[in-house]
N, C-alpha and C positions, 0 to 999 in steps of 0.2 A: 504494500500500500504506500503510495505516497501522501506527502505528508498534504497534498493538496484535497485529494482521496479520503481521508481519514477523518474522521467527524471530531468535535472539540472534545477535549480528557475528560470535562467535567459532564458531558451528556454521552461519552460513548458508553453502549450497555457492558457491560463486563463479561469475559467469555468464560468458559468451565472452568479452564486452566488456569486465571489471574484468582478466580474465588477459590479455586482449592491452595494456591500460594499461600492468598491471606490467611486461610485456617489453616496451613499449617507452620502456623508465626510461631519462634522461638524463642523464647530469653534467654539473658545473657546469664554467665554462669552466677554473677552477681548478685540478679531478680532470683535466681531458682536456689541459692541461698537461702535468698530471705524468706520463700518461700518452701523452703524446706524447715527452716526455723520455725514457722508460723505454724505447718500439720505437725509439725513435733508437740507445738502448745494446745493445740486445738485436739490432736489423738490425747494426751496425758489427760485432759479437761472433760474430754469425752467418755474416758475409759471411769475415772473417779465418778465423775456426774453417773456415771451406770452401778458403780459400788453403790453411792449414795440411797439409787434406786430401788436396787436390792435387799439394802440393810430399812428401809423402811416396805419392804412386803414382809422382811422377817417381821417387823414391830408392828403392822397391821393386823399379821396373825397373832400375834403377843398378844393387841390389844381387844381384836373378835374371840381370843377364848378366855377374856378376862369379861367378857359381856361388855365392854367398852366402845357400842358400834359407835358413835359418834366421831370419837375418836380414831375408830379404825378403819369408817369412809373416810375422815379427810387422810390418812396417813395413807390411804389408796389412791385419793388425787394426789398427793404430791408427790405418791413415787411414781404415779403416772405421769407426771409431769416429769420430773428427773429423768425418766426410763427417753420419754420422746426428747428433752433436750440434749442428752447422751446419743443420742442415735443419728441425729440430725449434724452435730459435734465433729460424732468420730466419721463419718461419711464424709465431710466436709475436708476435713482432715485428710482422710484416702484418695481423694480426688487430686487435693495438694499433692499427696505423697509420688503420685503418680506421676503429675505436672513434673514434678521433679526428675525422677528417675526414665521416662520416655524422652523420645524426641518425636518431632515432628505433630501433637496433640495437644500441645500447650493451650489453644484458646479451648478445646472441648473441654478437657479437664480443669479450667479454671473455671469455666460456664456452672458444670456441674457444683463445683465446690459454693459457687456465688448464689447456686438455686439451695442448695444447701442451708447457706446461709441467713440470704430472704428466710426462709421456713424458720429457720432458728428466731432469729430479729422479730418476726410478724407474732408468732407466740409470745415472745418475751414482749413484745408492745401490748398483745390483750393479757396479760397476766399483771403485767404494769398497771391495767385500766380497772381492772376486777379488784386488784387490793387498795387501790387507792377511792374505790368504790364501799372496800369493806370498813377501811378506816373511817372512810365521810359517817358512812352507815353507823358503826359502831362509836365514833364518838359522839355520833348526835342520838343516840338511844341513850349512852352514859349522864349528855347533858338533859334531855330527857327526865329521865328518872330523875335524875338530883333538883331541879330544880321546878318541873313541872308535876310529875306526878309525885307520888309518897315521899318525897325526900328521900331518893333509892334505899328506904326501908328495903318493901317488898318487890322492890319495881321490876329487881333482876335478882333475885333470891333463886331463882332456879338456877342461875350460870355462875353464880359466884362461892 
């Protein structure tokens, strides 16, 4: 083609060949450093977040055969919660691990690692919104009681 031939860079369509180029962009040994430090932080973070998980279905069941179900649903959310931020974590982490250690994959496996992530961040934003939901909640029931109903006599006698 000559260059009279040739339509402008910024409108010409791109062919198979220039798009498989770009996805298979590589970083420098430098970026995949850092990026090996980062799944090193994110696998250790991920692996304990799943202990954590773990060691509260032990206390779940501790707490269902002491008759303590109240206690023993929430100790069931939060290792569900733990178990899903562990998983999302060490995934995210793998993905890195990968980036690292391949060539020629680097934007899929960072992709994945950053979908990873979203999921991680978006949970961690509605769980953000739910406690700061429960605190509103629970300290206006507190102010409540003490000041509106019984003088938190009997207002929360059952929870305290």
């Amino acid at each position: 083609m000559t260059a009279a031939s040739r339509p402008p860079e910024g409108d010409a369509p791109r062919s198979h060949s220039e798009a498989k180029v770009e996805a298979s962009y590589e970083f420098d040994d430098a970026h995949k450093e850092s990026f090996r430090a980062l799944a090193a932080s994110m696998s250790f973070v991920g692996v304990c977040t799943m202990l954590f998980g773990m060691l509260g279905g032990v206390f779940f069941v501790g707490a269902l055969y002491s008759g303590l179900v109240p206690l023993a649903l929430g100790t069931a959310a939060g290792s569900a919660l733990c178990l899903g931020i562990a998983w999302w974590t060490a995934s995210a982490g793998r993905s890195l691990s990968a980036l690292v250690s391949t060539r020629g994959r680097d934007l899929e496996y960072l992709m994945q690692a950053v979908t990873q992530l979203r999921r991680l961040f978006g949970l961690a934003r509605v769980v953000i919104v739910v406690i700061a939901f429960a605190a509103v909640g629970g300290g206006a029931l507190i102010v409540w009681c003490t000041f509106v109903a019984e003088r938190g006599g009997k207002c929360l006698g059952a929870w305290w």
